[in-house]
C-alpha positions, 0 to 999 in steps of 0.5 A: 285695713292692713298696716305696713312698716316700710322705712319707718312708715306706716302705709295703710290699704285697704282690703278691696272687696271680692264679687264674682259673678255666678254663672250656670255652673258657678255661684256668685260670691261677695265678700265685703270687707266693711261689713266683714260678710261673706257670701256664697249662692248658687250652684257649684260644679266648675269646670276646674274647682281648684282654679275657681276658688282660688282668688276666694281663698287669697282674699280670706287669708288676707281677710285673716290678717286684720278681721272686722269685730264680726266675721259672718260667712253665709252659705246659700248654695243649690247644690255642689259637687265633690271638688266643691265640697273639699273647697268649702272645708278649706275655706271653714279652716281658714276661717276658723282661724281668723283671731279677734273676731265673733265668728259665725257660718250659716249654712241655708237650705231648701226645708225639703232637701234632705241631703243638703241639710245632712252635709251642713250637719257634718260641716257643723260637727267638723268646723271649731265656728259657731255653725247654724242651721237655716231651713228655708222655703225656696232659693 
């Protein structure tokens, strides 16, 4: 909720949520305010990066200003390309910058792929988050 001093009165609004919904060459991404979780899933190799994942950065500054207690951003995705990959080191700044919140990122991988385990280990060991490793069997 964020609070706004307009003429001596406080005006309150309510962070609205954000659903995008994953496509062939998009993920689906769901941040909700309430629960102060934030989800991306899927694939990542849209056509214009910078483009797609603009609204996804708006909504986390604004997120920025007046966080939930808890802060959890979980990250389930397939594959991503290299557009993706600065993108998503963007938006783990940014949430590193949230104040007042008990952060965490959870980065989840397919137990057999090696490589997407080794790019969370370098995530892991750039971002100033609590950053966990989640081996799965299968998306």
């Amino acid at each position: 909720m964020r609070c706004d001093l307009i003429k001596g009165l406080y005006i309150f609004a309510l962070m609205e949520n954000l659903s995008i919904e994953k496509t062939i060459k998009t993920p689906k991404i769901i941040f909700n305010y309430e629960d102060g979780v934030l989800l991306i899933e899927g694939i990542s190799i849209p056509e214009n990066t910078v483009e797609f994942y603009q609204d996804v950065l708006k909504w986390v500054e604004e997120y920025q200003k007046n966080p939930k207690p808890k802060t959890e951003l979980v990250l389930k995705l397939e594959y991503f390309n290299t557009s993706t990959s600065v993108v998503l080191l963007n938006i783990f700044k940014l949430f590193g910058q949230i104040q007042d919140s008990e952060l965490k990122i959870m980065w989840y991988y397919e137990e057999d792929d090696v490589e997407m385990e080794e790019v969370g280990e370098d995530y892991q060991n750039i971002v100033k988050v609590p950053f966990e490793l989640i081996s799965i069997e299968s998306f």
